[in-house]
C-alpha positions as CSV (number, residue, x, y, z in Angstrom):
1,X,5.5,-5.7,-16.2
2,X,3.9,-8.0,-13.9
3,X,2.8,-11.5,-15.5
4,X,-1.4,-12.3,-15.5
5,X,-2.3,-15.5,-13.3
6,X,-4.1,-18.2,-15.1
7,X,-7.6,-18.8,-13.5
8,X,-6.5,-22.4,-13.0
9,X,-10.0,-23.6,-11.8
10,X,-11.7,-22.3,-15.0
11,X,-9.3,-22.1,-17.6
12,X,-10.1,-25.0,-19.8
13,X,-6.7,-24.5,-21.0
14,X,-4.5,-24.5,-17.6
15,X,-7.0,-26.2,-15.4
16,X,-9.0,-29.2,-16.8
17,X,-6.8,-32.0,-16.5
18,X,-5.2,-31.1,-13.0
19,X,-2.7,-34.2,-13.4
20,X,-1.2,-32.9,-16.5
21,X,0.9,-29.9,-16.7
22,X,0.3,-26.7,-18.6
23,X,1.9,-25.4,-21.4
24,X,3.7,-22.6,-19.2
25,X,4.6,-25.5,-16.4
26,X,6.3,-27.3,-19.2
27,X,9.2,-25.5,-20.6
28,X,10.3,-25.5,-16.5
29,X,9.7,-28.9,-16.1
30,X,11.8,-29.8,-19.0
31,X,14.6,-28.0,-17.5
32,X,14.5,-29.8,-14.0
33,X,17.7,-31.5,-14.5
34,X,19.7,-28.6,-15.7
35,X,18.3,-26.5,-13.1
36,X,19.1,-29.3,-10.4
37,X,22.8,-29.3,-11.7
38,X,22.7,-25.1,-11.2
39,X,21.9,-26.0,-7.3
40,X,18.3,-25.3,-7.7
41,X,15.6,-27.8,-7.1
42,X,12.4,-27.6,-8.2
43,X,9.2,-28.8,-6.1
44,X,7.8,-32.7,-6.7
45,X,5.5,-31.7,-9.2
46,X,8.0,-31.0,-11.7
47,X,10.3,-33.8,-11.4
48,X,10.2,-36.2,-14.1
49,X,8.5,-38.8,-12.3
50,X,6.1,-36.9,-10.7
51,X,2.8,-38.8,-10.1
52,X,-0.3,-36.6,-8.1
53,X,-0.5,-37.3,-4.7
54,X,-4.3,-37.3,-4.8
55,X,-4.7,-39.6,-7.7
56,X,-6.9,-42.8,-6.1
57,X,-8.1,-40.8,-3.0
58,X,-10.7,-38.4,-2.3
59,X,-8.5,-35.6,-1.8
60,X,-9.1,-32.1,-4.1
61,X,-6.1,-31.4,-6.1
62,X,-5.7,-28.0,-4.8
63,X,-5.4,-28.9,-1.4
64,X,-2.8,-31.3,-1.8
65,X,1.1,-29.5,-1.7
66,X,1.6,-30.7,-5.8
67,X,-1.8,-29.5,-6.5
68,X,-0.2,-25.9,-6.2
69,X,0.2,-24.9,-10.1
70,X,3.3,-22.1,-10.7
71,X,0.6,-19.8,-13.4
72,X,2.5,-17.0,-13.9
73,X,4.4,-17.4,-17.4
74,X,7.9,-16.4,-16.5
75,X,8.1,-17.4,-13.0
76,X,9.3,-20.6,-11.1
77,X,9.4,-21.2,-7.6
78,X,12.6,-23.4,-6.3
79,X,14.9,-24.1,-3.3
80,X,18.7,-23.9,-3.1
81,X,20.2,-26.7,-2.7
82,X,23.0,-25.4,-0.8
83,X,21.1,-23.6,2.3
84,X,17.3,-24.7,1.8
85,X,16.1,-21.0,0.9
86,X,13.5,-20.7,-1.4
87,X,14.0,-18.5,-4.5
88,X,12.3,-17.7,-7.7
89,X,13.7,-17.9,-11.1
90,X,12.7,-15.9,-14.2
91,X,13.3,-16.5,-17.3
92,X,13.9,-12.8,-18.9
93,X,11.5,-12.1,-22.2
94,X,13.0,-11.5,-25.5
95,X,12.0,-8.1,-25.7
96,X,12.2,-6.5,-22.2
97,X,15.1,-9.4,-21.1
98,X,18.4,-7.2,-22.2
99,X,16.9,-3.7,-20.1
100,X,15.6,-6.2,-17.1
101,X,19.2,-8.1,-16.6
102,X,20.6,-4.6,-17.4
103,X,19.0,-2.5,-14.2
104,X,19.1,-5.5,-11.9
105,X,23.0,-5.7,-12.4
106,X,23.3,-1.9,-12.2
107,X,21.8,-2.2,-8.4
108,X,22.6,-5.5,-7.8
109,X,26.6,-4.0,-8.1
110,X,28.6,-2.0,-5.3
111,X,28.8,0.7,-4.8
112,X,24.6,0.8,-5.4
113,X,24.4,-2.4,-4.2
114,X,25.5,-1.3,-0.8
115,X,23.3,1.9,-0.3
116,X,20.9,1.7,2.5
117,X,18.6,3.7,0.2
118,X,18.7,0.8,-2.8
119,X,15.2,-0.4,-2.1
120,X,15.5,-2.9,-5.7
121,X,15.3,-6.3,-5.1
122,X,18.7,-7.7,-4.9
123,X,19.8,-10.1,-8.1
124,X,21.6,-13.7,-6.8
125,X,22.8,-15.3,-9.6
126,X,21.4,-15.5,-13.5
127,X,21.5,-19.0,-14.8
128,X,22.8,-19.5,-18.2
129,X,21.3,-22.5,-20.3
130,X,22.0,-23.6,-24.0
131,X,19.8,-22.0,-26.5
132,X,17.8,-20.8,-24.0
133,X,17.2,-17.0,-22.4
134,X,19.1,-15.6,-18.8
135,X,16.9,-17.2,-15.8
136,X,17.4,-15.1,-12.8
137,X,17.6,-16.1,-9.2
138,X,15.6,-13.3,-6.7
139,X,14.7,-14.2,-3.0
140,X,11.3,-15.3,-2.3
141,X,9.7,-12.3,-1.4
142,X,6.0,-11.1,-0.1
143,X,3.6,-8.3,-1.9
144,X,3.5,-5.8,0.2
145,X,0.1,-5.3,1.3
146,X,-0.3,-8.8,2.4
147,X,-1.0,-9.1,5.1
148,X,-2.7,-5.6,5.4
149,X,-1.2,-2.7,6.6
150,X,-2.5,-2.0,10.5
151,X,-1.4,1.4,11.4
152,X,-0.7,4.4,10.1
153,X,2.9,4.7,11.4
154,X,2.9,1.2,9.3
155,X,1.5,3.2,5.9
156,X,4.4,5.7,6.3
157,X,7.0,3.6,7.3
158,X,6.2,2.0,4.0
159,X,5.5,4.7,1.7
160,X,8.6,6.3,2.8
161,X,11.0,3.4,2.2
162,X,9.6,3.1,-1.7
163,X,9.9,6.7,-2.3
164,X,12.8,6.6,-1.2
165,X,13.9,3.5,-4.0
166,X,12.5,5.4,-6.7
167,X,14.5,8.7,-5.6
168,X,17.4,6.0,-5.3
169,X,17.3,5.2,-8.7
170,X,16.2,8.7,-10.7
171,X,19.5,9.4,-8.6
172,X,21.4,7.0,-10.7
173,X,19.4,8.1,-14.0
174,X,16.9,5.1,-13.8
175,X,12.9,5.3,-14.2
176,X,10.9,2.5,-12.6
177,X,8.0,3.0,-15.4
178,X,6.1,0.3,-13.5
179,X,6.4,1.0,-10.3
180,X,3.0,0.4,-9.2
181,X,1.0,-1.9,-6.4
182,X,2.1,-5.8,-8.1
183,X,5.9,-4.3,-8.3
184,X,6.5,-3.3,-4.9
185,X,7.1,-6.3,-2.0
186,X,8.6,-6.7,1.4
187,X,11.5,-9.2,2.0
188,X,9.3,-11.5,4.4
189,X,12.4,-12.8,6.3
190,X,12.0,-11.4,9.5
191,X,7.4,-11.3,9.5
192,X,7.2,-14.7,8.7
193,X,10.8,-16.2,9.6
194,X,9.9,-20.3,8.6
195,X,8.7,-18.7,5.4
196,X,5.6,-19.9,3.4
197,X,4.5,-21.8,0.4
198,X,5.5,-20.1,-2.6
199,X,2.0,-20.6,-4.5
200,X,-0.5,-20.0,-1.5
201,X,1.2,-17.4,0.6
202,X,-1.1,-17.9,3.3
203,X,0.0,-21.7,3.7
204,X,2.9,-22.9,5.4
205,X,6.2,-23.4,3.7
206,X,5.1,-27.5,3.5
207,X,1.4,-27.0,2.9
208,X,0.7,-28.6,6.6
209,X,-1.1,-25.5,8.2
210,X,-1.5,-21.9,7.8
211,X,1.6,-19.8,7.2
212,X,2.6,-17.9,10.8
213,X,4.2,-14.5,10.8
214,X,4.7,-11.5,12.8
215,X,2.8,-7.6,12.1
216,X,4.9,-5.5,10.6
217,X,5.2,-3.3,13.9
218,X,6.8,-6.3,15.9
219,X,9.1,-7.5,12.8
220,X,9.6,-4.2,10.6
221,X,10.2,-5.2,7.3
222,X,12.3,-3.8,4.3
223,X,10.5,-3.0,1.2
224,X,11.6,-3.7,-2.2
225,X,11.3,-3.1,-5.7
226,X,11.0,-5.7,-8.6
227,X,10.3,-6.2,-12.3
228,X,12.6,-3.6,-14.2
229,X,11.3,-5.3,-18.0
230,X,10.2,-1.8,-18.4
231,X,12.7,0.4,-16.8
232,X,15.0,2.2,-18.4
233,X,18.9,3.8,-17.7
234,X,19.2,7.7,-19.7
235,X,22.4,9.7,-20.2
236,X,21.7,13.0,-18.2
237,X,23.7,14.7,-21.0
238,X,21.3,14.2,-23.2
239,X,18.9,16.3,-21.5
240,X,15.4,15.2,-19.6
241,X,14.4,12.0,-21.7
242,X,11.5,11.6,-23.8
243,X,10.2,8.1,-24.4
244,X,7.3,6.1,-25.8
245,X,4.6,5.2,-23.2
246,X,4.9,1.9,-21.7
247,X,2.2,0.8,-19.9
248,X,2.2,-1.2,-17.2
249,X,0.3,-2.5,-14.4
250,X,-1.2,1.6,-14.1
251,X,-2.8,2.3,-17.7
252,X,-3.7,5.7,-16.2
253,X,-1.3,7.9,-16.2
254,X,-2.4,11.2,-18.1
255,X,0.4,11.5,-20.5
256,X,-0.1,7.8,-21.3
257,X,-3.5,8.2,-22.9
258,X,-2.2,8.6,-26.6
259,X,-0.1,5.4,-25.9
260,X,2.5,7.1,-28.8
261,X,3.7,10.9,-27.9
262,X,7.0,10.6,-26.1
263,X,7.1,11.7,-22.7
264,X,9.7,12.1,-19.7
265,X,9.3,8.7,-17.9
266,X,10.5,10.0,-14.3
267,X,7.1,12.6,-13.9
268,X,5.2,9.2,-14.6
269,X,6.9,7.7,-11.7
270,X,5.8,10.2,-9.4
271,X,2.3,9.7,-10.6
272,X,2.1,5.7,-10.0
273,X,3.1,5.9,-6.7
274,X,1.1,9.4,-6.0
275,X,-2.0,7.0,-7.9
276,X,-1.4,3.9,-5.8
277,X,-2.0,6.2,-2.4
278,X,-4.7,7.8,-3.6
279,X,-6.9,4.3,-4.7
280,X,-5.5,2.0,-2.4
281,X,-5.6,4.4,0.7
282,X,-7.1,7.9,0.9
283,X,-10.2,5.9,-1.1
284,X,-10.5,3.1,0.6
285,X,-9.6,4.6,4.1
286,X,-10.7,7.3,6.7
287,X,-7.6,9.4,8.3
288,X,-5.4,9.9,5.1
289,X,-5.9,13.5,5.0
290,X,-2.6,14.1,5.9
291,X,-1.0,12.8,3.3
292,X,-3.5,14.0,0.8
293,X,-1.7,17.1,-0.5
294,X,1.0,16.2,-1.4
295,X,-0.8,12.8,-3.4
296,X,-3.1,15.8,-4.8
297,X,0.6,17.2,-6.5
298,X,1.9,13.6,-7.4
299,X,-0.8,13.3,-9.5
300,X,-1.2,16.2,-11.5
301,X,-2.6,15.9,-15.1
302,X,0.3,17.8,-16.1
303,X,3.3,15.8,-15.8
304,X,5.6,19.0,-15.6
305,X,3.4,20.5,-12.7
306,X,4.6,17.0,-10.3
307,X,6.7,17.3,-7.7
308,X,10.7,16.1,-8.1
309,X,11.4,12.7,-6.1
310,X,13.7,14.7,-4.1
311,X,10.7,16.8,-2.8
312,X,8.6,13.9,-2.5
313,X,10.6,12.5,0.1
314,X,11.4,15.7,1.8
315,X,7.8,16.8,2.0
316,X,7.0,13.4,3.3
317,X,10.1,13.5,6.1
318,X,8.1,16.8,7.1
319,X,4.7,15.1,7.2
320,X,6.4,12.0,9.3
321,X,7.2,14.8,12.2
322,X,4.1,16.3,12.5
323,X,2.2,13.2,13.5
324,X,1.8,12.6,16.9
325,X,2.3,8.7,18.4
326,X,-1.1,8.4,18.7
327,X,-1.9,8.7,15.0
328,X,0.8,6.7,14.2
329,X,-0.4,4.2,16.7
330,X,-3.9,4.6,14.8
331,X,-6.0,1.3,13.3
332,X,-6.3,2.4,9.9
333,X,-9.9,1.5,9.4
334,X,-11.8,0.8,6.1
335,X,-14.8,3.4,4.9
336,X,-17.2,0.3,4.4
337,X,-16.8,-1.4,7.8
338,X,-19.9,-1.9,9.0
339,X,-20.1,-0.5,12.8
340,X,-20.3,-4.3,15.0
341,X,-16.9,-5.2,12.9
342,X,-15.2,-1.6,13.5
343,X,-16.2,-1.9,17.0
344,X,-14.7,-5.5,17.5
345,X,-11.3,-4.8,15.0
346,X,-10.8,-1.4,17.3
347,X,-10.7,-2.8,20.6
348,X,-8.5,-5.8,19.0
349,X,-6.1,-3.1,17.5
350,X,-5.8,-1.4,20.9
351,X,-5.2,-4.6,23.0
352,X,-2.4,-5.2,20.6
353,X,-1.1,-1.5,20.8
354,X,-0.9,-2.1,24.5
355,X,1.0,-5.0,23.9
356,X,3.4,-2.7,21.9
357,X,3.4,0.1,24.1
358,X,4.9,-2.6,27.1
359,X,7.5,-4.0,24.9
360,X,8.5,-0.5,23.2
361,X,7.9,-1.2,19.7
362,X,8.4,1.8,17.8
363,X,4.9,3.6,16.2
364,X,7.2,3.7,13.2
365,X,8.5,0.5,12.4
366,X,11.8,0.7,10.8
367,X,13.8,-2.2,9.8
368,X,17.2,-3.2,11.6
């Protein structure tokens, strides 16, 4: 499940003292030198003699590169020391640690580590400490919808790709249970190739400037999976599973609503992703009417009544070849755009599709 950010501004807690660390900052920070000796470094603001860059000028704290607080509770940023290349750690929970390190090994591990349809975030290394829990190392990646998707041929391209993860790993016997909007990211290497700052994603890697990458249909990136705390591996000779609700980042899955009477976990899967279409997209969005059948059957109140993965992604291979390059090609443009903006954004989507058109970028941007 995906950790809350602490309102650093306004939290009394996490924010009033800028200079100081909070609680959550500590526990890394008192692990600097350990993590250092791993081959990971962590930025200025955590090293022991760390004093604020701002301290004596005028300068606001969050401006300022070691103004950048790390607020989610599990997470740190840090850099390899052997190539540069920024990761992030996570230090695995008690409770959800054993099934996390668990799932990330199974398709971190050939021969599912190899499959071009393994679309879960690939495990580096875990870094053991004395008396202390796994850390593990994950590439620094991007959330998906940032920046926004453009096109539609972008919107399939995408939804494709993560359907196909999640048939990847009901294949291999594995519910997501939280695959939802926060657990789904692109690997940023090839949209934004001199990378960007791990706290402020729209700030360059060294907090100089703003942080410069490519649209998706010029660099097509690969989409990923993360956060497996709640996933779970089931013997298919045991029969379709039935499990406890966990809810995640989606508390509204119908079968959920009791929060106790077991359930079968993949059906759930079906709806999050079916959910996440239909309120981030077809809600939000004019020209997602072709898609909307087959989100109407994701997200049936009956869980039984869903569509299989396996259908999922043939139905959607038969809705990809049935749209024509134009609609592909299509600005997919917001229901509450007031007419001056859609007016300007179209004519600035269609410059740039010429642009495309003359350099033969595919309408549906697959990664290389």
């Amino acid at each position: 499940m995906s950790e809350p950010a602490v309102d650093w501004i306004s939290n009394p807690l996490a924010g009033r003292n800028p200079e100081k660390l909070a609680q959550l900052e500590i526990w890394w920070a008192e692990r600097q030198k350990a993590l250092e000796q791993a081959g990971y470094m962590l930025r200025p603001r955590y090293l022991p003699d760390w004093k604020p860059s701002w301290t004596g000028t005028d300068k606001f704290y969050l401006l300022c590169e070691d103004g950048q607080p790390q607020t989610r509770r599990l997470i740190m940023d840090a850099t390899r020391i052997s190539d540069g290349k920024t990761v992030m750690l996570k230090k695995l929970p008690e409770r959800e640690g054993p099934h996390e390190l668990q799932i990330n090994r199974l398709f971190s591990s050939d021969p599912l580590a190899s499959d071009p349809r393994n679309h879960c975030a690939p495990l580096l290394e875990v870094i053991e400490l004395p008396n202390d829990p796994p850390i593990m190392v994950h590439s620094h990646l991007r959330p998906f919808y940032d920046p926004p998707l453009q096109t539609f041929g972008e919107f399939v391209e995408f939804f494709g790709q993560i359907c196909e993860g999640v048939q990847f790993m009901h294949e291999n016997n594995v519910a997501h249970r939280d695959c939802t909007s926060e657990n789904i990211m692109l690997d940023p290497s090839r949209m934004y190739p001199k990378s960007f700052h791990p706290v402020d994603i729209r700030r360059s890697k060294d907090f100089r400037g703003k942080a410069k990458g490519y649209s998706r249909t010029w660099r097509p990136p690969r989409y990923l999976l993360i956060d497996f705390g709640l996933s779970r591996l089931y013997d298919p000779a045991n029969g379709p599973p039935l499990d406890t609700p966990l809810r995640g980042g989606d508390k509204t899955a119908p079968e959920h609503q009791d929060r106790v009477t077991p359930c079968n976990p993949f059906p759930t899967d079906v709806y999050y992703l079916g959910n996440l279409v239909r309120e981030d997209y077809i809600q939000k969005y004019h020209g997602f009417g072709f898609i909307e059948p087959l989100v109407v059957d994701m997200v049936q109140e009956e869980p039984t009544k869903r569509p299989a993965m396996d259908e999922v992604v043939t139905r959607l291979a038969e809705i990809r070849t049935k749209l024509s390059t134009f609609k592909l090609r299509s600005r997919m443009a917001r229901k509450n755009e007031i007419w001056p903006v859609a007016a300007w954004r179209t004519v600035s989507h269609w410059c740039r599709t010429v642009g495309y058109v003359l350099t033969r970028k595919a309408p549906l941007p697959e990664p290389k």
